[in-house]
N, CA and C atoms as an extended XYZ file, in Angstrom:
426
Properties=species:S:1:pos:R:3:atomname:S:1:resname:S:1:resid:I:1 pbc="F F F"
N        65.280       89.201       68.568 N   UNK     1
C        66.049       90.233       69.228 CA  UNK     1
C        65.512       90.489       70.622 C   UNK     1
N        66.068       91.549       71.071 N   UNK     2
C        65.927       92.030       72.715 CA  UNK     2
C        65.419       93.092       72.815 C   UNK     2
N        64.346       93.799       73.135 N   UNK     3
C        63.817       95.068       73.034 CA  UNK     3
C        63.674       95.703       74.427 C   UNK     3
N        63.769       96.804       75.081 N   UNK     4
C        62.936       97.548       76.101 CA  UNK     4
C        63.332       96.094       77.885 C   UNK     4
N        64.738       96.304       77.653 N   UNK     5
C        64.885       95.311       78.845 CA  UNK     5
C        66.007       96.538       79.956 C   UNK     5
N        65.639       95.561       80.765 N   UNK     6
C        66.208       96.552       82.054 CA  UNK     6
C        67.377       95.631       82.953 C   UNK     6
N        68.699       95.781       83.455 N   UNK     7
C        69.344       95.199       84.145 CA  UNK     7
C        69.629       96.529       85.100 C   UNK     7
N        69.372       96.257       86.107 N   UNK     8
C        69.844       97.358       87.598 CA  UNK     8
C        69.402       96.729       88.602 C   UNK     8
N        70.737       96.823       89.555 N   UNK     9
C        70.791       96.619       90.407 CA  UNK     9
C        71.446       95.191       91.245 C   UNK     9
N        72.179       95.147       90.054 N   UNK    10
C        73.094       93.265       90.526 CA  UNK    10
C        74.490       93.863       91.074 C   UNK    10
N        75.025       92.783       90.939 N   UNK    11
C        76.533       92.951       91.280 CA  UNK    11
C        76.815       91.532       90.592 C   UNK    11
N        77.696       92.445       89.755 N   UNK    12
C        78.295       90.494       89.073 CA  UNK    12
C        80.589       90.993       89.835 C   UNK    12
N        80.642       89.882       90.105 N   UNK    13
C        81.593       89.357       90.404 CA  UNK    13
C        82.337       88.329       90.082 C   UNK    13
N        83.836       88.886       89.871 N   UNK    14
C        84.746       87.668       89.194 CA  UNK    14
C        83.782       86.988       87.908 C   UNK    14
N        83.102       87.406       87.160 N   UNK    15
C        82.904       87.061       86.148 CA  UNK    15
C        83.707       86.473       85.066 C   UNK    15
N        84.007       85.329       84.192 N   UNK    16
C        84.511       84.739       83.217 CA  UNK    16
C        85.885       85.302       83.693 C   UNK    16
N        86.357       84.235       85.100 N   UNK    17
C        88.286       84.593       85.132 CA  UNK    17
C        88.716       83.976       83.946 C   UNK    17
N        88.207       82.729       83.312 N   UNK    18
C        88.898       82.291       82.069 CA  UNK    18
C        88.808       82.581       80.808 C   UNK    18
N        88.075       83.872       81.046 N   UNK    19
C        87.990       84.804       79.532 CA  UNK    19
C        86.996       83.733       78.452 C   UNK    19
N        86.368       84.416       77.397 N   UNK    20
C        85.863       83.760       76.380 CA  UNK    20
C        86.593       83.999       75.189 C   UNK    20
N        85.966       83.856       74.225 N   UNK    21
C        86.785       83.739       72.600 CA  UNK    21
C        86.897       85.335       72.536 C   UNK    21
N        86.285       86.261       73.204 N   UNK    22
C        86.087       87.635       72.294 CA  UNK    22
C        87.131       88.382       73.643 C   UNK    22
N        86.332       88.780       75.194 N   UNK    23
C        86.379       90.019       75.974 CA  UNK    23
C        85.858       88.907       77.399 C   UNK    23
N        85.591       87.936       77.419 N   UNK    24
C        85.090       87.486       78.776 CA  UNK    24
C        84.129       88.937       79.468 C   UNK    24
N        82.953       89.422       79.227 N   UNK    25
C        82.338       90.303       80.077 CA  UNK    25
C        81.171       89.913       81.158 C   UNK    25
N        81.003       90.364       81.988 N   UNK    26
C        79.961       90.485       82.543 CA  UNK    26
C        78.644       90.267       82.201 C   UNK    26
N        78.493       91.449       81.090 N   UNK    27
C        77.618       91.329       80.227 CA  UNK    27
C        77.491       91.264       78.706 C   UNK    27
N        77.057       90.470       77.738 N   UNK    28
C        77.808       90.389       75.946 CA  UNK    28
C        76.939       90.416       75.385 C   UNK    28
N        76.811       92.026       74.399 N   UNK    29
C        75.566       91.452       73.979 CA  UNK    29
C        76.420       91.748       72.476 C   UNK    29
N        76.008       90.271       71.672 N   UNK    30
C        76.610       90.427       70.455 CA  UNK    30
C        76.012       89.703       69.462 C   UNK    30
N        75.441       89.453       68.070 N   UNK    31
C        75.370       88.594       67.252 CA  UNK    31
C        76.327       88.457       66.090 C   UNK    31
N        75.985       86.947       66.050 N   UNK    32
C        77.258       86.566       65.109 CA  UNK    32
C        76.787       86.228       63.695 C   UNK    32
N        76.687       86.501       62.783 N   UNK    33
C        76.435       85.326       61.420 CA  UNK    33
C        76.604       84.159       61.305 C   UNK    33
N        77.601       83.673       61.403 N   UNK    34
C        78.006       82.663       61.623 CA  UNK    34
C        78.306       82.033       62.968 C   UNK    34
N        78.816       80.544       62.762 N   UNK    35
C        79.008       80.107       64.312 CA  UNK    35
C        80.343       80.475       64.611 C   UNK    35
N        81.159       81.349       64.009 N   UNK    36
C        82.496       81.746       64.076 CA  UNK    36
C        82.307       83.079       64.824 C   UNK    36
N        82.900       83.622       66.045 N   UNK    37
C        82.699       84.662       66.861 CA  UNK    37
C        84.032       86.017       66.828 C   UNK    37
N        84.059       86.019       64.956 N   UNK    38
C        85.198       86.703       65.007 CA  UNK    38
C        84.602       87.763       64.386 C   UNK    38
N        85.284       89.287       64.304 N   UNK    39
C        84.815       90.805       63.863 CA  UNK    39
C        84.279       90.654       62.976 C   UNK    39
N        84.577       89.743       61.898 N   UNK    40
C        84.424       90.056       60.334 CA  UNK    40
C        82.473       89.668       60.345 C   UNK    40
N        82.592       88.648       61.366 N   UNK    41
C        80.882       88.186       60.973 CA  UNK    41
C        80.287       88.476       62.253 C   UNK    41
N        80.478       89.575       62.751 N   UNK    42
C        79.740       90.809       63.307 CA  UNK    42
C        78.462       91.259       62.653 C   UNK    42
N        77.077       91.167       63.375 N   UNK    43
C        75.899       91.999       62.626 CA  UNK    43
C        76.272       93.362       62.827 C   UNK    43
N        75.553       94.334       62.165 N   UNK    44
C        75.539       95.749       62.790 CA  UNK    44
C        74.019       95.929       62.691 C   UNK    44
N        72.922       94.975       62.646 N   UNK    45
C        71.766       95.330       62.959 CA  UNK    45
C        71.454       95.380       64.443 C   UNK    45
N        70.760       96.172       64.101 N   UNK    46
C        70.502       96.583       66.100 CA  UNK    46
C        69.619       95.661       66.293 C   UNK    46
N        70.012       94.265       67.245 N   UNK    47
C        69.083       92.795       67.317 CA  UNK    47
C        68.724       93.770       68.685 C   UNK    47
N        69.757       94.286       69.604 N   UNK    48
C        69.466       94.678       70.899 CA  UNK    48
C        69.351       96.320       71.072 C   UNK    48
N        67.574       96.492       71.227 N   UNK    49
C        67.520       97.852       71.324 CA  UNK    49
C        66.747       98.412       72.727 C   UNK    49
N        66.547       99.554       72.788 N   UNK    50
C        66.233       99.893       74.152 CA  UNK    50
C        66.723       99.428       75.877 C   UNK    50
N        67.913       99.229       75.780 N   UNK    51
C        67.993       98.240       76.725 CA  UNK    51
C        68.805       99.476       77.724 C   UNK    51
N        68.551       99.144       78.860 N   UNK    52
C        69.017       99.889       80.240 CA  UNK    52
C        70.552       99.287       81.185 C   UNK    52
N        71.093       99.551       81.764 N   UNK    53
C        72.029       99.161       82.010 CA  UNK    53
C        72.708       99.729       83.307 C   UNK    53
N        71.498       99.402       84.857 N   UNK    54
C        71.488      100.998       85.333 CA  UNK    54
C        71.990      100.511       86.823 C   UNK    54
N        72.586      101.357       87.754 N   UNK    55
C        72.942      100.937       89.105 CA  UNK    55
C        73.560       99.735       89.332 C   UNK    55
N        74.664       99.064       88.940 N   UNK    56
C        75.150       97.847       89.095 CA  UNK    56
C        76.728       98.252       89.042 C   UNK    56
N        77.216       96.939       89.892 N   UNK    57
C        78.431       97.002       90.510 CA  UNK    57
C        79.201       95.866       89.318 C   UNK    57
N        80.066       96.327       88.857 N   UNK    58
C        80.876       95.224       88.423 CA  UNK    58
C        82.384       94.882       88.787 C   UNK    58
N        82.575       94.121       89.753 N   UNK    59
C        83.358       93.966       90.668 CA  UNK    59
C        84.667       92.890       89.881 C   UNK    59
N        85.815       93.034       89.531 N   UNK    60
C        86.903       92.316       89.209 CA  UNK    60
C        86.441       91.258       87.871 C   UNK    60
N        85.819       91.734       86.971 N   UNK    61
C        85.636       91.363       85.475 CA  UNK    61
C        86.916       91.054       85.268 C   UNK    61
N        87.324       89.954       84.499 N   UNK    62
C        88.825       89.205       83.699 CA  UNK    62
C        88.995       89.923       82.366 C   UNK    62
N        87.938       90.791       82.146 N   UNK    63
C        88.044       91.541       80.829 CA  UNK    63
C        87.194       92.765       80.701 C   UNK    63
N        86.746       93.046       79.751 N   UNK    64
C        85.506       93.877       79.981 CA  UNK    64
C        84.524       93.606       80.336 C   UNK    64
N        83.641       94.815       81.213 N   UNK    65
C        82.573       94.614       82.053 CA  UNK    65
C        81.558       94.257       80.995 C   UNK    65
N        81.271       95.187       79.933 N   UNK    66
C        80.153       95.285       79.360 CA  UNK    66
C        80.781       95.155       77.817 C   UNK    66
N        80.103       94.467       76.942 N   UNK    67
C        80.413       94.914       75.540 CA  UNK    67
C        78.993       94.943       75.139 C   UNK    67
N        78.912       96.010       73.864 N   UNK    68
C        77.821       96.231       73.178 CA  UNK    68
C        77.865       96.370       71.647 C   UNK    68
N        77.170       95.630       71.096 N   UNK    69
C        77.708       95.058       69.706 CA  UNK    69
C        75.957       94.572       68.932 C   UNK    69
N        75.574       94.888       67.899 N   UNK    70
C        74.659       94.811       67.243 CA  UNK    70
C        73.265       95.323       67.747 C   UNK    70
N        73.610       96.631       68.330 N   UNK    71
C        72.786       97.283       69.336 CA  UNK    71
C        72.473       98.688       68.603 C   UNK    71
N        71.301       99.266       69.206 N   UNK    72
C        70.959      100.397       69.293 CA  UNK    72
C        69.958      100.669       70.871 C   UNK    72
N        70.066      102.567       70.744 N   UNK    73
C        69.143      102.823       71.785 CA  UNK    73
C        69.799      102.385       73.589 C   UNK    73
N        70.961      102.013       73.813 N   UNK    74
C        71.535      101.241       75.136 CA  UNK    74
C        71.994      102.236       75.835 C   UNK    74
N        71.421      102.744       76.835 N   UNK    75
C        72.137      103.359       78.259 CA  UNK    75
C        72.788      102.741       78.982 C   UNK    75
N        74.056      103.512       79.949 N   UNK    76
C        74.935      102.589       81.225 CA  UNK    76
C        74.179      103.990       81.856 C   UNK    76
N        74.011      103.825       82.969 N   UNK    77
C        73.837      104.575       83.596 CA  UNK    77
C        74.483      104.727       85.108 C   UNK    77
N        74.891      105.612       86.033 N   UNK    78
C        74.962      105.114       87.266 CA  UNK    78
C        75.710      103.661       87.727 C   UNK    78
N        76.280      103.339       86.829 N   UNK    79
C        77.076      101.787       87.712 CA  UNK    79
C        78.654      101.922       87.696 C   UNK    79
N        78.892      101.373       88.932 N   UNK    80
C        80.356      101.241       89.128 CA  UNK    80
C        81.079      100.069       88.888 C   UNK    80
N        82.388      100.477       88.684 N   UNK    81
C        83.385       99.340       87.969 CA  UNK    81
C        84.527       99.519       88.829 C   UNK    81
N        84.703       97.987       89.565 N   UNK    82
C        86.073       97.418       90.225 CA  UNK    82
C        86.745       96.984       89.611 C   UNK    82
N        88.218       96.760       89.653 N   UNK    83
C        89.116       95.917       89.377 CA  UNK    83
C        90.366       95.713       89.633 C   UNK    83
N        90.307       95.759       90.982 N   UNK    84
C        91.397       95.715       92.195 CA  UNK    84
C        92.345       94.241       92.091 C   UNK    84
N        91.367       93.128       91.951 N   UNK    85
C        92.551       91.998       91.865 CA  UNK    85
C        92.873       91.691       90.913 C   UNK    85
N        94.864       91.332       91.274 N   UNK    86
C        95.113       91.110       90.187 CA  UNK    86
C        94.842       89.922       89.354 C   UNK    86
N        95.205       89.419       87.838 N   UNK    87
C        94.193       88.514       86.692 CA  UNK    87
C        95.911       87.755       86.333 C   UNK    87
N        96.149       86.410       85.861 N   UNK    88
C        97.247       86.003       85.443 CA  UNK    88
C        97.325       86.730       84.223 C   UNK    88
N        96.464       86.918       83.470 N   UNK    89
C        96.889       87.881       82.500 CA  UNK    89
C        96.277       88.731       82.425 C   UNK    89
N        96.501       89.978       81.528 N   UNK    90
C        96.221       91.565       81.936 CA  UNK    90
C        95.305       91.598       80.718 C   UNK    90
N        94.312       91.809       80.519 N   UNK    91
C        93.141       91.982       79.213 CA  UNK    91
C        93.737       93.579       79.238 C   UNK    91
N        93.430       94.392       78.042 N   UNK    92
C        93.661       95.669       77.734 CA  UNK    92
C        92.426       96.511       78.052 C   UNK    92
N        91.080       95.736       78.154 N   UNK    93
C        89.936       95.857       78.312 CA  UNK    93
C        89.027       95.766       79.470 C   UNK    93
N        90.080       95.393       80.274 N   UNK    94
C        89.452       95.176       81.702 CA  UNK    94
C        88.612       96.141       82.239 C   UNK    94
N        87.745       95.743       82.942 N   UNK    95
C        86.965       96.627       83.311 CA  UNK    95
C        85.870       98.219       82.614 C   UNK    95
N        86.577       97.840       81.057 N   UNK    96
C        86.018       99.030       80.539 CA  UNK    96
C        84.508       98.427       79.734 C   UNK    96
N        83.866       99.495       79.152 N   UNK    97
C        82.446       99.109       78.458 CA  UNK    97
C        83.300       99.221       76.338 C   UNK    97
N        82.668       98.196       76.110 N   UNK    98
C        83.623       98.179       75.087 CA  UNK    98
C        82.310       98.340       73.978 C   UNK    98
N        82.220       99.557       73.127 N   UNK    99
C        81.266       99.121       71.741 CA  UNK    99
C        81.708       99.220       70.387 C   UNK    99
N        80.916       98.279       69.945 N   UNK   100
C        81.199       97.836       68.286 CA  UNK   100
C        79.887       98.116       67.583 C   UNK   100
N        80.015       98.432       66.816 N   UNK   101
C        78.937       98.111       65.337 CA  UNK   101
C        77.137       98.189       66.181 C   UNK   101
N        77.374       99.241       66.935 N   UNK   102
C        76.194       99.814       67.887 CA  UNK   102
C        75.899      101.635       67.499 C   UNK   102
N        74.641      101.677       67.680 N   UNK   103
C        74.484      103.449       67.410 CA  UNK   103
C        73.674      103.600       68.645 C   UNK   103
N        73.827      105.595       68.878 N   UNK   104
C        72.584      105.534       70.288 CA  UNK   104
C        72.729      105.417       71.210 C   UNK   104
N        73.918      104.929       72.040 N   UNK   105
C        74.624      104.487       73.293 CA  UNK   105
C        75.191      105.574       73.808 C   UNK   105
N        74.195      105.756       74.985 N   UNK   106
C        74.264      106.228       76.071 CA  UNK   106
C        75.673      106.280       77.558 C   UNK   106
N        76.914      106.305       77.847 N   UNK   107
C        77.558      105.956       79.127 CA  UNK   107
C        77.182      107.568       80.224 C   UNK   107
N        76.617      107.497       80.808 N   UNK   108
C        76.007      108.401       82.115 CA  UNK   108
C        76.346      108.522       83.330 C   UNK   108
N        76.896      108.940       84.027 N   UNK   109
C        77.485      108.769       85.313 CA  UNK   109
C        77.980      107.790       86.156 C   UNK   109
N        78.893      107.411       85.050 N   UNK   110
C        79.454      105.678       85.766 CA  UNK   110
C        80.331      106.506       86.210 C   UNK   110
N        81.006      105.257       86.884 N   UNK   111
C        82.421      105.486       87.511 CA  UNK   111
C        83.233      104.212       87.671 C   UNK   111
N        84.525      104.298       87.481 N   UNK   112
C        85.646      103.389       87.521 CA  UNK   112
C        86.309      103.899       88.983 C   UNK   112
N        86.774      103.083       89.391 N   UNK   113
C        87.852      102.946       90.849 CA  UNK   113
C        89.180      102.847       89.884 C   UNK   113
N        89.754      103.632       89.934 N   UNK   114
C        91.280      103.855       89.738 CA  UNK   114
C        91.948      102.229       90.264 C   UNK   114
N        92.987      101.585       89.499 N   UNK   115
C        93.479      100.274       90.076 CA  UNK   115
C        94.560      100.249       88.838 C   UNK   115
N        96.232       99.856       89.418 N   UNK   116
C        97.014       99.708       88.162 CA  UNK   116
C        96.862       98.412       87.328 C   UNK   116
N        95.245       97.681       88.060 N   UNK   117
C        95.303       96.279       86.775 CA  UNK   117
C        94.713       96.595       86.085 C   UNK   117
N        93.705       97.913       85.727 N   UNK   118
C        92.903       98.465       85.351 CA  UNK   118
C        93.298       99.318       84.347 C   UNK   118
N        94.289       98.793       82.636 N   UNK   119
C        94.661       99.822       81.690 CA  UNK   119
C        93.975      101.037       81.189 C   UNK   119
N        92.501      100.890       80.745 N   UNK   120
C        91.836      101.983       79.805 CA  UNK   120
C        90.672      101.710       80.424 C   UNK   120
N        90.329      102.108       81.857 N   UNK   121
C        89.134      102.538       82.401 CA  UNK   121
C        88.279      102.914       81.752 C   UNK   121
N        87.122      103.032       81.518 N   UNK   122
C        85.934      104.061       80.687 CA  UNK   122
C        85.248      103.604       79.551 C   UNK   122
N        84.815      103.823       78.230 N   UNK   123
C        83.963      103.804       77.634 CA  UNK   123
C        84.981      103.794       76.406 C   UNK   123
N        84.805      102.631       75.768 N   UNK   124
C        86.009      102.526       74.336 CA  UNK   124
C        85.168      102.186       73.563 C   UNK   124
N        85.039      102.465       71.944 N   UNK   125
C        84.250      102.419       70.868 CA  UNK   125
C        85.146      102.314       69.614 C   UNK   125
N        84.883      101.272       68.565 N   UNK   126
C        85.455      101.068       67.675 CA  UNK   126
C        85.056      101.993       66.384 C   UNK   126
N        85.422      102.986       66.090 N   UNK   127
C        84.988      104.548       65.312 CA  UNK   127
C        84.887      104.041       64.093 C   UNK   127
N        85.189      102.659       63.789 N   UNK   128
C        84.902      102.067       61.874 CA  UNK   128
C        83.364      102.045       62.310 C   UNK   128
N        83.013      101.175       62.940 N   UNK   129
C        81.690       99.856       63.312 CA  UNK   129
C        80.753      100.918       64.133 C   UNK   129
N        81.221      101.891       64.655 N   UNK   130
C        80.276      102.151       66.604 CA  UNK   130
C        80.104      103.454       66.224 C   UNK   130
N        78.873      103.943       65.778 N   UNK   131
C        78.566      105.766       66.389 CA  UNK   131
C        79.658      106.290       67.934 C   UNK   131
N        79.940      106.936       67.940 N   UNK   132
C        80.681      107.645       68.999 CA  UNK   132
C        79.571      107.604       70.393 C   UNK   132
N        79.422      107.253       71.287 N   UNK   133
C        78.363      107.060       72.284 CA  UNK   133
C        78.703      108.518       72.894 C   UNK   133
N        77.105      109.041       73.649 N   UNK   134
C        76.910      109.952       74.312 CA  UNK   134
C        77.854      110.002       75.482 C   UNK   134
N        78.611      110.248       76.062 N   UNK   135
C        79.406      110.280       77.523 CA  UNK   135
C        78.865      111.704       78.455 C   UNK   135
N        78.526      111.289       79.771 N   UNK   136
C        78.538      112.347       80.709 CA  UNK   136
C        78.118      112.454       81.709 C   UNK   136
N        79.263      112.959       82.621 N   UNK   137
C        79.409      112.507       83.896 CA  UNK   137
C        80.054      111.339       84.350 C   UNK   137
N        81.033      110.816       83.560 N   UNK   138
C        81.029      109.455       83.755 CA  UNK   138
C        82.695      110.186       84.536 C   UNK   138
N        83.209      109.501       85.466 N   UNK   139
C        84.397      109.694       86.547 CA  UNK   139
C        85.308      108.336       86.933 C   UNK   139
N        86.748      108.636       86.926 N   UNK   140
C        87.660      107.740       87.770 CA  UNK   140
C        87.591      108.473       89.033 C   UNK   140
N        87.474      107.092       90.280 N   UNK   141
C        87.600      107.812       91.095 CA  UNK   141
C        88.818      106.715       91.811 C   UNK   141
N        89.092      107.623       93.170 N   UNK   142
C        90.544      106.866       94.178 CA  UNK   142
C        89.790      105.921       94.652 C   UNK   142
């Protein structure tokens, strides 16, 4: 697993325009059981804990910026999310932080840029699999 790691201060851009099997993100943190990358063989052990997620730009993601999936303990903190150009196809997920089968998760004063390629801006959690994550301060802005 991944313990006590820190990402701040990048800028990822145009990340995975051709999408992957799941969300094409920026960043994925997920384990699988199997070599099959579908919900059902989802861990919900927290492989990825303590991890930071702080001051970073994620600029025109093809899907979601961030997913968090067999996690505990994970802050976003402070980072902003673009997604001004338009994608041949429209992910539902674009640009948002997406968690699954994670507890402990932190979203903290992010912010999204308002954009109509941009459906469900913000912080989405699957309420079977995902503790409800902490939110606050987090803003759309113009």
């Amino acid at each position: 697993g991944v313990s006590n790691l820190i990402i701040r201060n990048n800028t990822f851009i145009d990340c995975n325009p051709v999408k992957n099997e799941e969300h094409g993100p920026a960043i994925h943190m997920a384990v699988f059981r199997r070599n099959v990358s579908s919900p059902e063989n989802k861990s919900s052990w927290p492989v990825f804990t303590g991890l930071l997620i702080e001051s970073n730009a994620f600029v025109n993601c093809a899907g979601a910026s961030v997913t968090i999936s067999s996690a505990g303990n994970v802050t976003l903190r402070s980072n902003a999310f673009y997604g001004e150009k338009p994608r041949r196809a429209v992910d539902a997920n674009r640009s948002a932080v997406v968690i699954s089968y994670a507890s402990n998760v932190n979203a903290l004063d992010n912010a999204w840029v308002k954009s109509p390629q941009v459906p469900r801006p913000g912080v989405l959690w699957d309420a079977e699999t995902a503790q409800p994550p902490r939110c606050s301060g987090n803003r759309l802005t113009q």
